[in-house]
C-alpha positions as CSV (number, residue, x, y, z in Angstrom):
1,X,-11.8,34.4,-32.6
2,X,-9.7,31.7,-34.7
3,X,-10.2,31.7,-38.8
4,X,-13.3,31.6,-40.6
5,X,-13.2,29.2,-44.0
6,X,-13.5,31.7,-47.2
7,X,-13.5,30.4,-50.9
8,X,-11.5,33.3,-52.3
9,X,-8.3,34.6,-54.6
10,X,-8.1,37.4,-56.4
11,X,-9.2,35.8,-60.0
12,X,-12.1,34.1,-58.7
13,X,-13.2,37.5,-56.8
14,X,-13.6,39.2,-60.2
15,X,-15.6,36.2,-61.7
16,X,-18.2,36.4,-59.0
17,X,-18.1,40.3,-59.0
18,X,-19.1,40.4,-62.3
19,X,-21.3,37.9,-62.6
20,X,-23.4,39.0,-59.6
21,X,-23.7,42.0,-61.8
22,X,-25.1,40.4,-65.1
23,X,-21.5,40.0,-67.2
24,X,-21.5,36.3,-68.5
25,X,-18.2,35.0,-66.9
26,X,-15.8,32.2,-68.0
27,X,-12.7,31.0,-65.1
28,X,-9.9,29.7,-67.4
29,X,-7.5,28.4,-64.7
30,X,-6.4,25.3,-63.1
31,X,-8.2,24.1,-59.5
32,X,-7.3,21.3,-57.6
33,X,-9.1,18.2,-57.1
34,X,-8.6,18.0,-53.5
35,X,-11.6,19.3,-50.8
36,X,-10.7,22.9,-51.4
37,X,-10.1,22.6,-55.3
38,X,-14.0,21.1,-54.9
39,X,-15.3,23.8,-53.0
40,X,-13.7,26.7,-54.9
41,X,-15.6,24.6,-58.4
42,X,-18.9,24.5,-56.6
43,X,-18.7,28.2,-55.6
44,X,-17.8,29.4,-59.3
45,X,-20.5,27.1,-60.2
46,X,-23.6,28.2,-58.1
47,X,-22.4,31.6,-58.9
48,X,-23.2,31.0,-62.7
49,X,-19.5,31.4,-64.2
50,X,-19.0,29.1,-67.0
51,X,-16.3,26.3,-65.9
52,X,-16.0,24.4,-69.3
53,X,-11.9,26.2,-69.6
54,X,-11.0,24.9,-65.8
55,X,-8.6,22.2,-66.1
56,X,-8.5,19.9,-62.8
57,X,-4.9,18.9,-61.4
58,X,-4.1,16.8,-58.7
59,X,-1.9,19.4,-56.6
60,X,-3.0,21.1,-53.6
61,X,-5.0,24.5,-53.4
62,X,-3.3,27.5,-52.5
63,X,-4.1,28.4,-49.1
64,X,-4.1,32.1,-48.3
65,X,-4.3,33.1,-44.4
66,X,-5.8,36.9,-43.8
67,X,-5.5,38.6,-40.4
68,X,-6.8,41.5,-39.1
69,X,-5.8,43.5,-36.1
70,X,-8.9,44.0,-33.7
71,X,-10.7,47.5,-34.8
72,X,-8.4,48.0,-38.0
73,X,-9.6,47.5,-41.7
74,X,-6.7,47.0,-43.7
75,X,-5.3,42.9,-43.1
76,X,-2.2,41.1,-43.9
77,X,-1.8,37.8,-45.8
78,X,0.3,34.7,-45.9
79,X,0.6,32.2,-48.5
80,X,0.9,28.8,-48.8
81,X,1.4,27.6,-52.3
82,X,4.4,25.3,-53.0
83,X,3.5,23.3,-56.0
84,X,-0.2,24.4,-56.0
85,X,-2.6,23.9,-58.3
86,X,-2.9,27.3,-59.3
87,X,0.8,27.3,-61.1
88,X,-0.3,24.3,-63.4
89,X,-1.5,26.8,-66.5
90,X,0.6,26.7,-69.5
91,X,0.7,28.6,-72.7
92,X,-0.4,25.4,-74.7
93,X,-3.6,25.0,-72.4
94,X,-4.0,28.5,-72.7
95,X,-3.7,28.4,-76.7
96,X,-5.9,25.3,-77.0
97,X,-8.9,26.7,-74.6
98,X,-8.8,30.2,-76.8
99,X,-8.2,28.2,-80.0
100,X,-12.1,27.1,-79.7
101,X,-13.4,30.4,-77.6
102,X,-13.4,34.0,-78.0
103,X,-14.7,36.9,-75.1
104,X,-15.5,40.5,-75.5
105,X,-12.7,41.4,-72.9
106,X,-10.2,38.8,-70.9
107,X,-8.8,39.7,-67.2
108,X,-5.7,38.8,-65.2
109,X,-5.3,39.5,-61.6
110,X,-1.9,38.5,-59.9
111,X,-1.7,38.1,-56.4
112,X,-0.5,34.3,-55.0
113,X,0.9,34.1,-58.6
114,X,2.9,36.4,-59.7
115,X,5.4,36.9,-62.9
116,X,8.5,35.6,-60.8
117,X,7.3,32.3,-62.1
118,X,8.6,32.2,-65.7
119,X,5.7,29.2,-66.9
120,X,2.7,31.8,-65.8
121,X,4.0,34.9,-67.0
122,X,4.5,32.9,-70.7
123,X,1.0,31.8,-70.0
124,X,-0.2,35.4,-69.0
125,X,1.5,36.6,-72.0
126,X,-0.2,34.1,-74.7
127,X,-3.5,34.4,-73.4
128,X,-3.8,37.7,-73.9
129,X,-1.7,37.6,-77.4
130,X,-4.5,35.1,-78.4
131,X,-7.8,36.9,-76.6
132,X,-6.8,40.3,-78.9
133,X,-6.9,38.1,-82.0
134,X,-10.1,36.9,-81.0
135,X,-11.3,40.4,-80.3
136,X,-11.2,40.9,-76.7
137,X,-10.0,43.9,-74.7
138,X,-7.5,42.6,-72.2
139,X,-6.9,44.0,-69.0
140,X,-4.3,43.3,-66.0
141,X,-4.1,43.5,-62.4
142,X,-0.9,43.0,-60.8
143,X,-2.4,43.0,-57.3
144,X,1.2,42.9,-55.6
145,X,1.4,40.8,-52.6
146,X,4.7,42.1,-51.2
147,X,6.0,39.0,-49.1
148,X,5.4,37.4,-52.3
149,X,8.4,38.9,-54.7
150,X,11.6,37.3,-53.8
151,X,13.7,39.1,-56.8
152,X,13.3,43.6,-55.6
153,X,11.3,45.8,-56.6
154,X,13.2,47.1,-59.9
155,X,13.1,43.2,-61.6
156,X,10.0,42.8,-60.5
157,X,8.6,46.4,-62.1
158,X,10.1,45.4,-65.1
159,X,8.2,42.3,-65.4
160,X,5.2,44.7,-64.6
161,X,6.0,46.8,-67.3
162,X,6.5,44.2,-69.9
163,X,3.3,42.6,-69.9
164,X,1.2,46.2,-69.1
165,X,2.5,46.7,-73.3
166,X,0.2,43.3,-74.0
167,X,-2.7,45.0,-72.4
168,X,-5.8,47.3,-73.4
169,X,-6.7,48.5,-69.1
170,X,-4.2,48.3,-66.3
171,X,-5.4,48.7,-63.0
172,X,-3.3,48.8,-60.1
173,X,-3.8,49.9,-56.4
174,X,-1.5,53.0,-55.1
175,X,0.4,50.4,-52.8
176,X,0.9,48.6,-55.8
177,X,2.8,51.6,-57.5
178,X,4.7,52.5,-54.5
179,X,6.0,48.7,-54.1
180,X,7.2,49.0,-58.0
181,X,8.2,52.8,-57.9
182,X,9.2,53.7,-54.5
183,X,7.0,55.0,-51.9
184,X,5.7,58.1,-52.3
185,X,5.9,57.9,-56.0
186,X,3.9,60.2,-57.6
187,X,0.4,57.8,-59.1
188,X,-0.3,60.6,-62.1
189,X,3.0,60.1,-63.5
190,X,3.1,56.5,-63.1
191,X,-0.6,56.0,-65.1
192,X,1.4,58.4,-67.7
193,X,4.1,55.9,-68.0
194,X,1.7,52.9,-68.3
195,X,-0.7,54.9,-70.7
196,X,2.5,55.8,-73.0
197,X,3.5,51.8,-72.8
198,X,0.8,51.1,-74.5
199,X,-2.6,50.8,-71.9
200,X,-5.6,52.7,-73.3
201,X,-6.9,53.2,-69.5
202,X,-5.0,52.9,-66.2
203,X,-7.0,52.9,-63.1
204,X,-5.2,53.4,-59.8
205,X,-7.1,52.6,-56.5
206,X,-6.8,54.8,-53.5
207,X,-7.8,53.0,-50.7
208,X,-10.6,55.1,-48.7
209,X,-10.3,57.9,-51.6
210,X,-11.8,56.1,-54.2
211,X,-10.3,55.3,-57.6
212,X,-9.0,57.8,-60.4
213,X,-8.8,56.5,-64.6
214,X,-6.7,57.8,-66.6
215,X,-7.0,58.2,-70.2
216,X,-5.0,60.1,-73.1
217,X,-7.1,62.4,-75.1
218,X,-6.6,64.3,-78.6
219,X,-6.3,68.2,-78.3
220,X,-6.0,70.5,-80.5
221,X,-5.9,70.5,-85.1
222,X,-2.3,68.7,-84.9
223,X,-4.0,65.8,-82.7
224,X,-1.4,65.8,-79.5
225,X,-2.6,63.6,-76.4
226,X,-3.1,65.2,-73.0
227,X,-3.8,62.8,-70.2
228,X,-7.4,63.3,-68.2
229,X,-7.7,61.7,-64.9
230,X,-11.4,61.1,-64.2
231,X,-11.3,61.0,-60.1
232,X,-14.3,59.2,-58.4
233,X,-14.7,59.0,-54.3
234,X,-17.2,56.2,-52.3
235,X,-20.7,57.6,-51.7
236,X,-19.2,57.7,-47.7
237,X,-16.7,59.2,-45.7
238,X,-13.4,58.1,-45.4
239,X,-13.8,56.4,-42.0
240,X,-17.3,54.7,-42.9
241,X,-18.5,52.5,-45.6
242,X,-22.0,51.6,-46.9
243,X,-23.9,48.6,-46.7
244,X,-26.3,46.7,-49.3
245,X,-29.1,49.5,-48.7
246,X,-26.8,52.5,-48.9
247,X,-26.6,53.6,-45.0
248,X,-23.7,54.4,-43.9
249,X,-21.6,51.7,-41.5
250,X,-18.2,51.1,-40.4
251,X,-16.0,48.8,-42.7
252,X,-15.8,45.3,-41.7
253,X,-12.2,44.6,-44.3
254,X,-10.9,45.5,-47.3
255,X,-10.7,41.7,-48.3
256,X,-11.7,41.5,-52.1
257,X,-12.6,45.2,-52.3
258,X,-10.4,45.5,-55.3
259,X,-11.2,42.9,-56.5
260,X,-15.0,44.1,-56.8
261,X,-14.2,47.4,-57.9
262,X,-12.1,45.3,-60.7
263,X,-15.6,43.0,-61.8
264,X,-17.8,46.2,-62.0
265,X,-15.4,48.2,-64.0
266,X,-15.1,45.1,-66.8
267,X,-18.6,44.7,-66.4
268,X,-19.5,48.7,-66.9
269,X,-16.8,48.8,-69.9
270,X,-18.5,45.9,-71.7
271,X,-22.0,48.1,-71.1
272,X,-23.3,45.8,-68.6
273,X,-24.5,46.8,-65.4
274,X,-27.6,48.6,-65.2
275,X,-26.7,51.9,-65.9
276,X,-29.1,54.3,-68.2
277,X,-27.9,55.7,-71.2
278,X,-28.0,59.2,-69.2
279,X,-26.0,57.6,-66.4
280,X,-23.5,56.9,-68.6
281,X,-24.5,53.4,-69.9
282,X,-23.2,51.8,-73.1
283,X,-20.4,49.7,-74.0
284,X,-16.6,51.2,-74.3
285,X,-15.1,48.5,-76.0
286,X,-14.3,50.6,-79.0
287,X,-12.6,53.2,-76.4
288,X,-10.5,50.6,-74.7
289,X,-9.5,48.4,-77.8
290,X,-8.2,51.5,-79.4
291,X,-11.5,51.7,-82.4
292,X,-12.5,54.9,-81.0
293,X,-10.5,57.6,-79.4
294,X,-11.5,59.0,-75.9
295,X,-13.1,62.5,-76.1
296,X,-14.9,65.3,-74.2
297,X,-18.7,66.0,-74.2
298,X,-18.5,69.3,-75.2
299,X,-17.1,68.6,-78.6
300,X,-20.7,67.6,-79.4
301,X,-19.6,64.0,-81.4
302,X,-21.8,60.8,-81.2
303,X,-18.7,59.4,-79.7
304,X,-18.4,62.5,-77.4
305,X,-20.1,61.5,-74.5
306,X,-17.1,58.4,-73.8
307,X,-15.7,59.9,-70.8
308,X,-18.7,60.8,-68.7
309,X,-19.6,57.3,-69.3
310,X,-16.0,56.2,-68.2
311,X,-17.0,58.2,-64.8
312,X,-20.2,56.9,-64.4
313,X,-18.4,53.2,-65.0
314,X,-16.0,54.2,-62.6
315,X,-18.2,55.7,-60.2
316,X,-20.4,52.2,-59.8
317,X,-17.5,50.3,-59.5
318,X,-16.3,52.3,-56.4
319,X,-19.5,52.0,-55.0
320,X,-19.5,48.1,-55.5
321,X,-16.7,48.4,-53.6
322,X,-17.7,49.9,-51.0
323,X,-20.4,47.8,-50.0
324,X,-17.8,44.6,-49.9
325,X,-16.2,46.9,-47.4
326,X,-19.3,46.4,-45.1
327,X,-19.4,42.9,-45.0
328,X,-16.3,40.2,-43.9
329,X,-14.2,38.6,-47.0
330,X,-15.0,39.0,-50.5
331,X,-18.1,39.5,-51.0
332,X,-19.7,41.6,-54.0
333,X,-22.6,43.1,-54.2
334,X,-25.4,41.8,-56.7
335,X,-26.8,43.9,-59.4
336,X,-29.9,44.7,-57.3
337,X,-28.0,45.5,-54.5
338,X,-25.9,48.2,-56.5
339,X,-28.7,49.7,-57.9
340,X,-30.7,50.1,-54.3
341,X,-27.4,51.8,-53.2
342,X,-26.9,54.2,-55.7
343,X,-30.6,55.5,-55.8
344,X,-30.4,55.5,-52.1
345,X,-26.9,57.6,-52.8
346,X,-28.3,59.8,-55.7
347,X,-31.7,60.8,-53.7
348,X,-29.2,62.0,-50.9
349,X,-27.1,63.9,-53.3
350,X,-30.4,65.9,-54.4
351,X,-32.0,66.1,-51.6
């Protein structure tokens, strides 16, 4: 058996899984210069993300070890990242590289990192104070990696919470909500919580179940919210997945699966993706950024069809997913790819 090499982490996983479906992609981070810092750069690069923000630092790479018991899907990690290159971002770099840049929506996803270390979570929180005044939706992923929090659960949610205020989409996994909340803490109300800290969309990922978004919608002449969870499952069942050409196969791993589901959703809220105006295509920028307000088809608006679009985004994403489910490590699905699946899914839906 023994380990397989895998360029990976949890940032560079959404740059490649929404570039391989169309979204120009930018990595602003710091890679080492040693072998793995060099293979991680030539990866990013012959998957077309634009490298001119990456800063090169002469600390090691992050290692990250992933097993998996024989005939299970869900794996285990272990770090290794004591001064690592990926700790070497700073609010000024951030400032400076956004000073002379601006992007339709800007992403960060936790994991190895996390907001424990006081340098990143300033950098975090100036990156995306300076992507929103150069017009980007921001989103965050706090990707928890449990053996990774040293401070509890309770410090560690309030970090959480702080920086989900900075942020236009949160999107979390449910065993991210349980490590912050407790387990069996009840996903709706949490997505409330975030949505009333400020996020304009909250996705929670369920594992085999699919993904749910959550949104806050005006009702009624006096214009109070209601909350509208917009659930979407894999085109499988639970104990199967589906490969590139939409047949059904057992999962391989879960390795980057979230990650992929992350990349599809940015690149389906930013309208790109392949999906037809009556699937649901078209940008929700103005939805997430707060411009326009979420509403229902049936009230007949030009801006009325923003939440069957937001399941149609959220639908492809889970489907991306799913096919990184068939194959080992992190490995998203192209454009192509996506689009072979879902026909393949849609004829059997009809048929």
């Amino acid at each position: 058996d023994g380990y397989r090499w895998r360029a990976g982490g949890s940032p560079f996983n959404v740059c490649i899984g929404a570039a391989r479906l169309g979204l120009p992609v930018s990595f602003l981070g710091t890679l080492s210069t040693d072998l793995f810092g060099e293979e991680l750069h030539e990866a990013l690069r012959h998957e077309g993300v634009d490298l001119g923000l990456v800063e090169r630092v002469g600390r090691p790479t992050t290692l990250a070890f992933v097993s998996q018991a024989r005939g299970a899907a869900d794996v285990r990690y272990a770090f290794f990242k004591e001064n690592a290159a990926d700790r070497a971002l700073t609010a000024d770099g951030v400032l400076k590289a956004l000073s002379v840049r601006s992007f339709g929506a800007a992403h960060v996803s936790l994991g190895a990192v996390t907001l424990e270390d006081e340098s990143m979570a300033e950098a975090f929180e100036a990156f995306f104070s300076a992507a929103k005044a150069g017009g980007a939706f921001t989103s965050f992923d706090p990707n928890i990696r449990q053996p990774m929090i040293v401070g509890g659960r309770e410090a560690y949610r309030g970090r959480v919470e702080r920086l989900t205020q900075a942020v236009d989409v949160a999107k979390a996994s449910d065993a991210d909500i349980e490590f912050l909340y407790g387990e069996g803490a009840d996903l709706d109300a949490v997505a409330g919580r975030w949505l009333d800290l400020g996020a304009r969309l909250v996705v929670v990922t369920r594992g085999p179940k699919g993904a749910t978004a959550y949104v806050k919608v005006a009702r009624g002449p006096d214009g109070d919210t209601q909350v509208v969870s917009i659930r979407k499952a894999p085109p499988c069942s639970d104990s199967q997945t589906v490969d590139s050409e939409g047949r059904p196969v057992p999962v391989v791993d879960t390795v980057g699966a979230g990650d992929t589901l992350t990349g599809a959703l940015l690149a389906g809220l930013l309208g790109v993706g392949g999906a037809t105006a009556a699937e649901g295509g078209g940008s929700l920028v103005a939805q997430v950024s707060g411009a326009a307000p979420w509403a229902e088809a049936e009230e007949g608006a030009a801006a009325s069809a923003s939440l069957p679009r937001l399941g149609a985004v959220l639908a492809r994403a889970v489907a991306a997913a799913a096919v990184t489910c068939s194959r080992p490590g992190a490995d998203p699905p192209t454009a192509e790819e996506l689009e072979r699946v879902l026909a393949v899914v849609n004829v059997v839906r009809e048929g």
